[in-house]
C-alpha positions, 0 to 999 in steps of 0.5 A: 419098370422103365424100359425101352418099349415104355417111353411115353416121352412126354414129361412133368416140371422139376422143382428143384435143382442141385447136387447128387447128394443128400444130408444125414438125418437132422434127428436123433440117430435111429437104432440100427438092431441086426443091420447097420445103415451107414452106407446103403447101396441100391441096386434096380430098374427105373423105380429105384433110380427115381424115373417119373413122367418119362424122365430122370429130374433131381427133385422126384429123384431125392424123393425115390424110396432108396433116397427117403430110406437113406435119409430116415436110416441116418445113411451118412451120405446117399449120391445119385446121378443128379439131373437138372431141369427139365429132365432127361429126356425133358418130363412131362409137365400139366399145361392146362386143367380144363382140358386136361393137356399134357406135354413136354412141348418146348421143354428142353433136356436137363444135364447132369449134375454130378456127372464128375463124381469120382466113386461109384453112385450109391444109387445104382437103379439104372432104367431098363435094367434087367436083372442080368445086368446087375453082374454082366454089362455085356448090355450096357451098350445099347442095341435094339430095343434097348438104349444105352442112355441111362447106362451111359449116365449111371453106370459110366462103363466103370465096370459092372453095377454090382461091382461099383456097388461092392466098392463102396463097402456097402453095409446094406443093400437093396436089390429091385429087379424083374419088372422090366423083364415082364411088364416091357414085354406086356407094354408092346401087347406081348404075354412073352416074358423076357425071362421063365420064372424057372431062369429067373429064380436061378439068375437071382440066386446066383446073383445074391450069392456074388453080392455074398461073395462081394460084400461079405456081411452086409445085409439086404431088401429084396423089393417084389415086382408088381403086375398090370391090373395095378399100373394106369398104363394098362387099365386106362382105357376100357374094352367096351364102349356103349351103343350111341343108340340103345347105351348097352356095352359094345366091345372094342374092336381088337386085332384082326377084327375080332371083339375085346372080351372084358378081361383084355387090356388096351394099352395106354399107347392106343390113344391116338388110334383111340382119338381117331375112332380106330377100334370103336364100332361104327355107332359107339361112342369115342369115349376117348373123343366124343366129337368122332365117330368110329371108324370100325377098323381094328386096334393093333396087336401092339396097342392090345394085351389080350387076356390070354397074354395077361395071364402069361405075364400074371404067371411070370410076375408070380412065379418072380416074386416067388423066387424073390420070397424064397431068397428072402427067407433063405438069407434073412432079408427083409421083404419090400413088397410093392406088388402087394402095395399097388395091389392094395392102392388099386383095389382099396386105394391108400389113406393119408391125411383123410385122402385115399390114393388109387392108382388111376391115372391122373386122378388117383395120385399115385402116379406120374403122369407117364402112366407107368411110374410111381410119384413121389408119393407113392414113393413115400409109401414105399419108403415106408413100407421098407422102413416096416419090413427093415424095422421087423427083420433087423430090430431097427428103430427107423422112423417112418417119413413125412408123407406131407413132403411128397403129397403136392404138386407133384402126386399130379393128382386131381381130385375126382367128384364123387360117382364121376365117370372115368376121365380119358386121355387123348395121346395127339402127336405120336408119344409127346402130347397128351389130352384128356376130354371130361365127357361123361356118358350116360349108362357108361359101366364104371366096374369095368376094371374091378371085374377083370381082377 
């Protein structure tokens, strides 16, 4: 889900340090049915590398879901390109609850840790990965707007990421791709997909046949690819505001001046303008800073997905995870779905310890603090979720993991009164400072997001 057009580069703290690999599990050795897990390989984007608050940090990336689930198959080793704190690029921290401010002010850029290791990582989720670069590293070298950052620490230009994965002899590998193809164009206000689903299927298939061709034998998990209405970048900010005199719903102003209709989507990148009273109608009020007028003058393209432009990205991301269906039916792998859990944890929200989890920003629990990426405990729910679709294609025992080892401090979640209303960011400073005021307003429709689904 990372890519170079989401970099809200402010971060959060990293716990603990130390090297890129993790233990077998302690437990009974779990059985393995049809597939064998002694060496797991991953293959993705930002999710799969462990990418949280805008950064790569050791703690949240023993806690990916390829991590927990090499740990709970009794994987014999599970190596990551390791960063120590305070990340890279330095994460996001919570530096004050009332108000809420969050930064990454005077943190300073972690390092690797294992940088040296001789063989190929295990996990090779490279942030801003496409599902091209898998077998082609014709992008591994940056270039607007990509970076070559995370291909310079992960990949080390030792070769394709499919190909170090086939060297270490995998025998079970999972792919993660197609989300920064879709939802890197919706995160610049762009309904353009980077890819059709016609050419994303095609590429994914001949991409599965290499991994055949590769590693003969070896058996797969395909992960699907969420959509915006489930991510807090998207669904923040609301379209309507209310009238400081009368309390009815008044619309935002969108680009060219023309009003925000309910099912348009301010980005989450909007806040600065937002704070300044950019995009609210003179006479409404700043939900995002109360003690500002509005100004009258229009949002920017880039800060606005339209619902026209929505829908194009709803399309793109449904026809890829019908292309990743149909491969995993074809060649018998199991079926990882996290555009059906953060829809679930979005519309629903999901329960552990007497708790339900959303995916609201900040308060919700499920994600980090950039507003894009999935925390370590909605990790923990997604290594299970694997665990379950591995378990039911392959006859394997895996158990499931301890979701109380992600549920802390870092699920950055606070937890919301009852009927309260929503609890906005204000983004100070360019992309490094965020602040939240809790200014609740009288008439304020809280459904807002609910309608649009």
């Amino acid at each position: 889900m990372r890519n170079s057009i989401l970099w809200i580069s402010a971060f959060a703290a990293a716990l603990i340090a130390g090297c890129g690999e993790i233990a077998p599990l302690a437990a009974p050795a779990a059985h393995s049915g049809d597939a064998n897990f002694s060496v797991y390989a991953a293959m993705g984007t930002s999710i799969t590398a462990g990418w949280q608050s805008g950064g790569l940090v050791d703690y949240h990336q023993r806690h990916s879901y390829a991590a927990v689930f090499a740990h709970q198959a009794g994987s014999a080793t599970f190596t990551e390109p390791t960063v120590s704190p305070d990340g890279l690029p330095p994460l996001l921290r919570i530096l004050s609850l009332s108000p809420l401010i969050i930064s990454n002010v005077g943190r300073t850029n972690g390092t690797p840790t294992n940088a040296l290791q001789p063989t190929p990582y295990h996990n090779m989720g490279v942030p801003g990965a496409l599902l091209v670069d898998a077998a082609d590293s014709t992008y591994y070298y940056g270039g607007l707007p990509r970076s070559s950052l995370m291909f310079d620490l992960i990949v080390r230009h030792r070769g394709t990421i499919l190909g170090q994965v086939a060297s270490l002899s995998p025998t079970f590998v999972s792919l993660e791709y197609g989300s920064n193809e879709v939802l890197g164009a919706a995160a610049n206000g762009s309904g353009a997909a980077a890819l059709d689903p016609a050419t994303f299927a095609a590429l994914l298939h001949g991409t599965l046949d290499a991994v055949h061709a590769l590693i003969p034998g070896t058996k797969l998990a395909l992960v699907t690819v969420p959509n915006m209405p489930d991510i807090p970048y998207f669904t923040t900010f609301s379209p309507y505001t209310v009238s400081l005199s009368t309390g009815a719903p008044v619309p935002l102003i969108g680009p060219g001046g023309a009003p925000l209709a309910p099912n348009d989507y301010v980005l989450l990148r909007a806040g600065p303008d937002l704070a300044s009273g950019k995009g609210i109608p003179v006479g409404a009020y700043n939900y995002v800073n109360p003690g500002t007028a509005g100004t009258g003058q229009p949002l920017d393209d880039a800060e606005v997905l339209s619902a026209t432009e929505a829908a194009s990205i709803t399309a793109a991301v449904n026809g890829y995870n019908a292309a990743i269906h149909s491969e995993a039916s074809a060649r018998h792998a199991a079926l990882v779905d996290l555009h059906g859990l953060l829809q679930t944890a979005a519309t629903v929200g999901l329960r552990f310890q007497g708790t339900v989890y959303t995916t609201r920003y900040i308060t919700g629990g499920l994600f980090s603090l950039d507003g894009v990426h999935p925390n370590d405990l909605a990790h923990g729910f997604l290594a299970n979720m694997m665990i379950d679709a591995v378990n039911s294609t392959f006859g394997s025992t895996i158990p499931h993991a301890d979701l109380s080892r992600a549920a802390s401090i870092t699920a950055s979640r606070l937890r919301p009164d009852r009927n309260e209303s929503p609890r906005y960011p204000i983004v100070e400073g360019g992309e490094a400072y965020y602040r939240v005021m809790f200014a609740p307003v009288a008439g304020w429709n809280t459904s807002l997001s609910a309608a649009r689904r």
